[in-house]
C-alpha positions as CSV (number, residue, x, y, z in Angstrom):
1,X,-53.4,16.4,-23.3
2,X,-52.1,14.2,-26.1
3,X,-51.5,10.9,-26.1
4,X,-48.0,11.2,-27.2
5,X,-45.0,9.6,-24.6
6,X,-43.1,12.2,-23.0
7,X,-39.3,11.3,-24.3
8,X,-36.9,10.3,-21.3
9,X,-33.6,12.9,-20.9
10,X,-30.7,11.2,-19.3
11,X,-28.2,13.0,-17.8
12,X,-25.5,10.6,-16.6
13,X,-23.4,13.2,-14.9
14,X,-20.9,10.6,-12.7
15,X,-18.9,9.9,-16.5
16,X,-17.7,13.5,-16.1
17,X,-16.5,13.7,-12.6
18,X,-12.6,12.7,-11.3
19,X,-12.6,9.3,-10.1
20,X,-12.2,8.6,-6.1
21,X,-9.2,6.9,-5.5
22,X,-9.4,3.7,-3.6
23,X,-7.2,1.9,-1.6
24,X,-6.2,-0.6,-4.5
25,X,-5.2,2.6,-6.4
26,X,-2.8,4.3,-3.6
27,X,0.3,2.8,-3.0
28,X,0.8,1.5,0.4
29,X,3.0,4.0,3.0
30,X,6.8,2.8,3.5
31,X,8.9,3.7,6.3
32,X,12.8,3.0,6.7
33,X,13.5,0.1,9.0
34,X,16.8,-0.9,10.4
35,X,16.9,-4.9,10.5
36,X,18.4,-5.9,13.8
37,X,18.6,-9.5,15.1
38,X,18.7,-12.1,12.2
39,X,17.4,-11.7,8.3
40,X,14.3,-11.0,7.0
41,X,12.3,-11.6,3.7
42,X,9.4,-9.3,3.8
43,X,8.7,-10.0,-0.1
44,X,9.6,-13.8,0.2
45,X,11.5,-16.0,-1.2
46,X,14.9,-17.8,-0.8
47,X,18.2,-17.6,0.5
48,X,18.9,-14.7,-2.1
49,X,15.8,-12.4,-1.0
50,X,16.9,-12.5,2.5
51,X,17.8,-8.8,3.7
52,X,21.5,-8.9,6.5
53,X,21.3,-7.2,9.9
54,X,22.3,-3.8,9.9
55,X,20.7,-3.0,6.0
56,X,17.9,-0.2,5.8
57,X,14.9,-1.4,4.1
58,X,11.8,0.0,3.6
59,X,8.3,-1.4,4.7
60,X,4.5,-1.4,4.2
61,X,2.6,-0.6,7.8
62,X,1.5,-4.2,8.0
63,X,4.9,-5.8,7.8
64,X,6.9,-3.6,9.7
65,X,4.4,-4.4,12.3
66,X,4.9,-8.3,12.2
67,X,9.0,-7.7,11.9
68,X,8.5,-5.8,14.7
69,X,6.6,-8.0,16.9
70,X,9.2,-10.6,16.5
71,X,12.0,-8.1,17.1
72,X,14.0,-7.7,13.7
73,X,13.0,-4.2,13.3
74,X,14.6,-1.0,14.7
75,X,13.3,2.8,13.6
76,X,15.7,4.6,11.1
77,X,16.9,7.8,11.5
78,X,18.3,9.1,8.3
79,X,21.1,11.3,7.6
């Protein structure tokens, strides 16, 4: 045998795959709400952000659930 170093091959394979997307990358599910019962700011802010009784707005999972719990939330049925 020689003495001579065997040269290293690299194959970095992952650079040429489709990225995974994570949940950062999705964008979060929205379902219609009707706000019953008194106004709600699900984005906050003041006065001005506040969305009336009887609008549709649409939610994220996690704040249709706490709307809900305090009773501002019915489901929409649309047309």
């Amino acid at each position: 045998m020689s003495d001579e170093p065997i040269a290293e091959v690299v194959v970095d394979a992952a650079d040429d795959l489709p990225k995974r997307k994570t949940k950062k990358d999705e964008a979060p599910a929205l379902t219609k709400y009707m706000v019953i019962g008194g106004p709600i700011a699900p984005n906050g802010g003041g006065r001005s952000a506040l969305i009336q009784p009887g609008s549709i707005v649409e939610l994220t999972t996690d704040q249709a659930k706490h709307y809900n719990h305090l009773g501002y939330l019915k489901p929409y049925i649309g047309d």
